[in-house]
Each structure stands twice: as structure tokens, then as C-alpha cells.
Backbone as numpy.savetxt, mean C-alpha at the origin, in Angstrom:
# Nx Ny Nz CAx CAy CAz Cx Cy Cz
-1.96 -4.20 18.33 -1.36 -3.08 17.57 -0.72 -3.58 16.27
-0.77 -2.55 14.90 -0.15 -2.93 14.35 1.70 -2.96 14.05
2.30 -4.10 13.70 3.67 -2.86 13.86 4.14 -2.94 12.46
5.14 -1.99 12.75 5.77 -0.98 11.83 5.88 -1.60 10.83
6.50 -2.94 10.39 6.72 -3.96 9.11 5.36 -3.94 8.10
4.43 -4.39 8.94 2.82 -4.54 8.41 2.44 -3.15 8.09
2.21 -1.93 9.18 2.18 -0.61 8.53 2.42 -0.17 7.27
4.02 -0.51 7.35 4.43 -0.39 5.70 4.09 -1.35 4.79
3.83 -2.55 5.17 3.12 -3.20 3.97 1.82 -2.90 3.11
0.99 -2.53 4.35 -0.44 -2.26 4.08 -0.12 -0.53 3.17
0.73 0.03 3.76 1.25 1.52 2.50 1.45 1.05 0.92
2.58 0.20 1.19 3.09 0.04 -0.06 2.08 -0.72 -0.97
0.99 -1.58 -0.53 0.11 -2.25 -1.15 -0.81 -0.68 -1.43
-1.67 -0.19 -0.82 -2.21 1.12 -1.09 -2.18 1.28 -2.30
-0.36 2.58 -2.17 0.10 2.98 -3.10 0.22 1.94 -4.43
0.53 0.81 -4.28 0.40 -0.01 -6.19 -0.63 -0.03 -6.25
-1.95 -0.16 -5.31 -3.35 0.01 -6.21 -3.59 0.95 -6.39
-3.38 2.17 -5.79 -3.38 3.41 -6.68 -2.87 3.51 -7.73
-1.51 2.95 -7.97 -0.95 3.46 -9.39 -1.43 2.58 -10.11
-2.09 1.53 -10.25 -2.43 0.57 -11.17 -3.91 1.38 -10.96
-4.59 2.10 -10.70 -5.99 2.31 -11.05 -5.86 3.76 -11.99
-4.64 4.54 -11.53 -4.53 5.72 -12.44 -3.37 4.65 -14.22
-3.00 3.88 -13.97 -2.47 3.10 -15.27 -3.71 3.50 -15.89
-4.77 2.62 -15.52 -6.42 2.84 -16.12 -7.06 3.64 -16.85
């Protein structure tokens, strides 16, 4: 399972490649 620490890591990474592809 994943836990909760990593969950939110793998979010918060997501979300900056989203905002760095709408920077674009």
C-alpha cells in the first residue's frame, strides 16, 4: 500500500507538472 506521506508526494509532484506545462 501506498501511505499517506508518498500519496501526497506523488500529488504535489502532479500538481507542479501541471503548472509548469500551463507556464507553457
Amino acid at each position: 500500500m501506498i501511505s499517506v506521506e508518498d500519496a501526497k508526494n506523488i500529488i504535489l509532484e502532479s500538481i507542479s507538472k501541471l503548472k509548469s506545462e500551463n507556464v507553457d
